[in-house]
N, C-alpha and C positions, 0 to 999 in steps of 0.2 A: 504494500500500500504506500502510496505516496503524501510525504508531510506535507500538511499548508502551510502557507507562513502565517505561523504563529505567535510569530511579534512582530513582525514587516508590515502583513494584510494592510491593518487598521491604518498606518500611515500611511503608505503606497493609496490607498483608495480614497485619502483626501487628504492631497499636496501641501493644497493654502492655508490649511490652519488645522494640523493634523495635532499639532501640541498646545490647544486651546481644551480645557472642560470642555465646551461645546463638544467638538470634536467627538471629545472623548466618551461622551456619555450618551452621545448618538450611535455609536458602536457598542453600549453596554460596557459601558466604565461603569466604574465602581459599584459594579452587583455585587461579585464575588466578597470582596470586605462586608458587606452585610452581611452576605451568607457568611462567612468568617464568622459576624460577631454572633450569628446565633447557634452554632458551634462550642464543642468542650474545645477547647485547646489541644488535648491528645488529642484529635480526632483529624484539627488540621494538620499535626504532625504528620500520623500515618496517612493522609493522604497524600502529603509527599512524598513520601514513602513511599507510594504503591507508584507515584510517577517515576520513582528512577531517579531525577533529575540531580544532576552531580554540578558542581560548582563552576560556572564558566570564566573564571578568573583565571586557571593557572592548576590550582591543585587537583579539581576532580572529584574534591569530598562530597560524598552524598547529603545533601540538604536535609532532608527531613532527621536524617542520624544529628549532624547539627546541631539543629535547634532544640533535640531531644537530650543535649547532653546539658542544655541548665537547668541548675535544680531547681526544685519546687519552693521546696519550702525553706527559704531561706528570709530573712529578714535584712534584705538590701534593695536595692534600686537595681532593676533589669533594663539592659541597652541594647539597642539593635543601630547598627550602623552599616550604612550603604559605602563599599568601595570604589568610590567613583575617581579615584588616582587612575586614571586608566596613562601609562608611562611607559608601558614595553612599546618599543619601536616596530615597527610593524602595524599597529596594532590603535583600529578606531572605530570599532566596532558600537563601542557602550558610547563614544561620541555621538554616534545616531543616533542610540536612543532616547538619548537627553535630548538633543537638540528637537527631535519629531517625536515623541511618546514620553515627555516626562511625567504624564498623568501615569503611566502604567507599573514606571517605576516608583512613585507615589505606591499607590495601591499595595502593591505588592509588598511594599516596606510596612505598611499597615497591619496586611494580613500575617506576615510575620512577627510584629509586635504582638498581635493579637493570640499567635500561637506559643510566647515565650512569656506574656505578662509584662511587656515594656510599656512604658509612658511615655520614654522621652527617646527619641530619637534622632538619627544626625546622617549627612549626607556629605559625605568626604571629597572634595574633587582636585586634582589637581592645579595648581595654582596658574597654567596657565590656559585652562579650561574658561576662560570669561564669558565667552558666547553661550556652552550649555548652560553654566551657571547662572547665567541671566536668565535664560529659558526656564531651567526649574526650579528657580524662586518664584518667577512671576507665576509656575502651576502652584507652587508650594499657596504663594497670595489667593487665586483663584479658589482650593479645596478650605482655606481659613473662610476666606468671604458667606462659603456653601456651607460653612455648618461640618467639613468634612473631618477637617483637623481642630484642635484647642479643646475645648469646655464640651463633654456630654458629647461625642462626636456623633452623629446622625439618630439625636436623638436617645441617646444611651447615656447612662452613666458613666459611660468608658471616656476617659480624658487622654488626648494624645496630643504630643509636641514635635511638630519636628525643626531643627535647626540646620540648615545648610553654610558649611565651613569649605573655606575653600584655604590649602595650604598656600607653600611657598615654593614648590614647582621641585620638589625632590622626588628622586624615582624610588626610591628606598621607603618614602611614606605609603606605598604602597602592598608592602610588608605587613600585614592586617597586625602587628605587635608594635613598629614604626608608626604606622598611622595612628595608633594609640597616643601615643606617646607626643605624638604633634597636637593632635585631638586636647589632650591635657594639658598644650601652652610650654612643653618642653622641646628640646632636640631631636627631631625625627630618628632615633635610632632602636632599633627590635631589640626584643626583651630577650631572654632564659623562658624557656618554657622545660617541663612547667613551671610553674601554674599554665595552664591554658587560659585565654580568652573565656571560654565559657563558664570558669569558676571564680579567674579573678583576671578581668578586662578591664573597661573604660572604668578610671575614678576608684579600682580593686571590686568592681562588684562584675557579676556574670553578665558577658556580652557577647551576643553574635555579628557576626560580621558576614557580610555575604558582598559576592559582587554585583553591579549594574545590572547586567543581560540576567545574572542567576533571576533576583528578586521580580524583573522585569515579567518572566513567563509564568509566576505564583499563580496571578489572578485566572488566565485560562486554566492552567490544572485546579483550581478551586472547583470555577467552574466547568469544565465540562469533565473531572475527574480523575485520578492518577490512572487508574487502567489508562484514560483514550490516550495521556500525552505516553504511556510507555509502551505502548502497539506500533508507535514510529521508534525506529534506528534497531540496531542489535541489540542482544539479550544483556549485555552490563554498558549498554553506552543507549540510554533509551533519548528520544526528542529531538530537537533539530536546536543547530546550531550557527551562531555567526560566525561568518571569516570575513578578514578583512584585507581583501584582494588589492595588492600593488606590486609593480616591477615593469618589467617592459613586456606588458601586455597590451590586448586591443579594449577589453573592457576591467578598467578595476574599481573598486571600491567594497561595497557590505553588502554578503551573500548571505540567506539564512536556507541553510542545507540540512535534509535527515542526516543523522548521522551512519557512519557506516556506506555515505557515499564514495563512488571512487572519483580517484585523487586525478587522474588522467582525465575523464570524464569534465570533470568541474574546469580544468587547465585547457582542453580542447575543443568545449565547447560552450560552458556558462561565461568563462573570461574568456572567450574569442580566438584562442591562442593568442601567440607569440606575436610582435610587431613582425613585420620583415623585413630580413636580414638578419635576425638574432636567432641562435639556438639555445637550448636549455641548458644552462651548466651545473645548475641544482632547486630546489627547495625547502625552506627554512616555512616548516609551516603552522609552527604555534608562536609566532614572535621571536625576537632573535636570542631569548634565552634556550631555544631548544636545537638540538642537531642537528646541522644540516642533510638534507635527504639527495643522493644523486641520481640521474636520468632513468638510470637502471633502479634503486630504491623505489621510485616515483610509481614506475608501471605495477599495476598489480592492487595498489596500496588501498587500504578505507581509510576515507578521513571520521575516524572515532576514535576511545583512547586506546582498545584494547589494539586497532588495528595500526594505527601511528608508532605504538610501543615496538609492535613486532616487527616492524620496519627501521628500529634503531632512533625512532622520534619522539614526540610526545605533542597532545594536542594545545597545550600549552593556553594561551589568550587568545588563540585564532588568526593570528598575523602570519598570514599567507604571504609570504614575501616571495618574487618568484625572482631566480637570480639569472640574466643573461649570458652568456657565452663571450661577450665582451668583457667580463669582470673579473679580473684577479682574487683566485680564493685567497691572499696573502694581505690586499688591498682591504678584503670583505675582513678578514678578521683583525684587522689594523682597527676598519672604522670600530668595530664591535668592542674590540681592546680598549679602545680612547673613550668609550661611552662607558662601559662600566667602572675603567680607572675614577672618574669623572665622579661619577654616581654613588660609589661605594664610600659608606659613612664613617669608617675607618678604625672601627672600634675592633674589628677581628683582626690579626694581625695576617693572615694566613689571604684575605680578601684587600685588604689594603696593599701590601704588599706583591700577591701574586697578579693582580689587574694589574699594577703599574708596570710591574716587570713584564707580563707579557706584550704588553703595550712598545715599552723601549728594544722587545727583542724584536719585533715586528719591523719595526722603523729600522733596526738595523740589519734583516732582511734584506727589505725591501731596497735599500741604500746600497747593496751590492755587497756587503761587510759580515753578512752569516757566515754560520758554518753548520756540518751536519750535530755539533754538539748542542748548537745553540736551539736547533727542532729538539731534538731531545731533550731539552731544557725545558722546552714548554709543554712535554708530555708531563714529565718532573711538576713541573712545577703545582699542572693543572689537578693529578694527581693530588698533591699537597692541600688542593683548595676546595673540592668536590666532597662534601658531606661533614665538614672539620669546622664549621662555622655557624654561631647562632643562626642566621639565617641564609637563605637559598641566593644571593647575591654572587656568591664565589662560585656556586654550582654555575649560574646562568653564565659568568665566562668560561670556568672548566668545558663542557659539556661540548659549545660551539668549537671552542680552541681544539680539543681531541678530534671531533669532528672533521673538521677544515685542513689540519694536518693529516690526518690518516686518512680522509677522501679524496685529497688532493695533491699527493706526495709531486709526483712530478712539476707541479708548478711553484711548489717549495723549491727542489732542487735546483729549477734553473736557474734560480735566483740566486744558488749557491756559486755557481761559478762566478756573477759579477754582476753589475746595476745591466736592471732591464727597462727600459723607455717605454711604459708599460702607457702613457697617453698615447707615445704615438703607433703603437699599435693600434691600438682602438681610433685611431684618425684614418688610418691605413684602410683599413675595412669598413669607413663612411661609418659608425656608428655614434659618433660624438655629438653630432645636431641632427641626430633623426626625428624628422620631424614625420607626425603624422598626416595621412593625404588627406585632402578636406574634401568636405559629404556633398556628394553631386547632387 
């Protein structure tokens, strides 16, 4: 059977003002949070539960386990926080949603309060996110004005807050422990766990934290059920998915795909293929924190997690990066080198350290000035930084760096004999201002 789009539709079917209430509740906004509130709390759990639905951030964790893991009975203050840092490169998936569907990520933030006992909650964006942010404050105004959020919400006794914080544009507050930690007015930098989040989070009291796209799909599986949304995709990867298509292709941007589609399929015929004159020299297809996939990888492959895994990847945040044949895999882990150097908060030594170096041994690669010790060096090194550090930061360079050397040996190596003029190659073969032909 094939998925609808299941968080697309409703925007796609009305352009001009898809991220108004109006809009939104001309499409049946906000039922499902009623239906919520007259609901046990356990009950919305296991219905997400019964959807499958696993976290579309990065990790994968099954939501409804989640939010089943804060306790009950505790006497503290329950948080739910939307991670809307959306900072992996590649990767602008939850952008859309904000920008055209911030009512749904509303909602859904609701119906999750609703399932964990929260009152007050917060919507995290990256700081240089201004545009969504504007956009879902002004829903945020809208569902206050309705009666939807504050005092007695739709006519109930149930009081909900929510507050939209936007940081200071670190990619590391995206780290659900980091984003805490900015959340509370300090240094964006991830905790020890445990404690987990869900026993001592936001302010030490139990919080869930979910991403954008996750929250975003709550309200349809509310409504029309966990069975219907886990009858789309494979059996541990249920529902459909966003990616977020760019490289030198003919159509890119946000696709929302069953899961367990193939990965050839999507590349050759939803993105249009390839420009021309370019051929494929790999795939990075959950953001650039995950390993590169090559030509050969590629065919075959489902884009889900169980099937990205088996393929040496992982579905990561959906940042479908498609990489041309014109680009040096030495160049590609150069740029990747210099973003996470950048990024990383500097508090592990192993992350602070291993980014930087692998960063300076790139440059001097690429400089003509390697050697076979110095590739080795960055097996070494990546080795040293992959699992060794409070958070996944150090993995996200490890991962790609092993990747890009052991799938690409030979383009290391040439580099070992001496500097290679690796622009004007790419001049050489007219790929430098290709421009696209314009529409007859």
């Amino acid at each position: 059977m094939s998925a609808p789009r299941i968080l697309m539709q409703r925007a796609l079917d009305r352009p001009a003002d898809s991220w108004t209430l109006a809009a939104y509740e001309a499409a049946g906004g906000y039922g499902a949070v009623r239906k919520a509130l007259d609901m046990d709390p356990g009950a919305i759990i296991d219905e997400v539960k019964k959807s499958g639905l696993r976290g579309r951030g990065g990790a994968g964790f099954p939501t409804g386990t989640k939010w089943s893991f804060i306790p009950r009975e505790i006497d503290k203050p329950k948080y739910l926080v939307c991670n809307s840092d959306e900072s992996e490169p590649g990767t602008f998936k939850d952008r859309w949603l904000l920008e055209r569907d911030p009512h749904a990520v509303i909602e859904g933030m609701m119906i999750a309060a609703a399932a964990i006992g929260c009152r007050l909650m917060f919507n995290y964006f990256r700081g240089e996110f201004s545009y969504p942010a504007k956009r879902f404050m002004a829903a945020v105004e809208e569902a206050y004005a309705k009666g939807y959020l504050g005092k007695g919400i739709f006519g109930s006794d149930y009081d909900l807050e929510l507050v939209t914080h936007v940081g200071a544009g670190a990619y590391i507050c995206g780290e659900e422990t980091g984003l805490i930690e900015s959340l509370e007015g300090k240094k964006g930098m991830p905790r020890n766990k445990p404690p987990f989040p869900a026993i001592e989070g936001l302010f030490r009291s139990p919080t869930v934290i979910n991403n954008t796209e996750t929250l975003a799909v709550v309200p349809w599986i509310l409504e029309h059920g966990g069975d219907a949304y886990a009858q789309y995709g494979p059996e541990k990867s249920h529902g459909t998915k966003l990616w977020s298509a760019s490289g030198p292709i003919r159509n890119s941007g946000v696709y929302e795909l069953e899961m367990g589609y193939d990965l050839m399929t999507f590349l050759e015929e939803d993105l249009g293929g390839l420009l021309d004159g370019f051929g494929l020299k790999g795939i990075i297809p959950g953001g650039s924190s995950v390993p590169v996939m090559t030509p050969e990888e590629c065919r075959g492959a489902r884009l889900d997690y169980e099937g990205l895994r088996e393929r040496g990847s992982l579905v990561g945040s959906g940042g479908f990066i498609v990489i041309g044949d014109n680009v040096s895999a030495v160049q590609c882990l150069l740029n990747l080198a210099h973003f996470y150097a950048h990024e990383s908060c500097g508090q592990c030594t192993p992350c602070r350290e291993g980014c930087g170096w692998i960063q300076q041994l790139m440059h001097k690669i690429l400089e003509g000035h390697g050697t076979q010790r110095d590739l080795e060096q960055v097996l070494r090194i990546s080795d040293n930084m992959a699992g060794k550090t409070i958070c996944a930061l150090a993995d996200a360079m490890a991962w790609p760096a092993v990747a890009f050397v052991k799938k690409y040996p030979e383009e290391f190596a040439e580099l070992l004999t001496g500097p290679v003029d690796l622009d004007a190659i790419r001049a050489a073969v007219g790929r430098v201002d290709h421009i696209l032909p314009k529409a007859s």
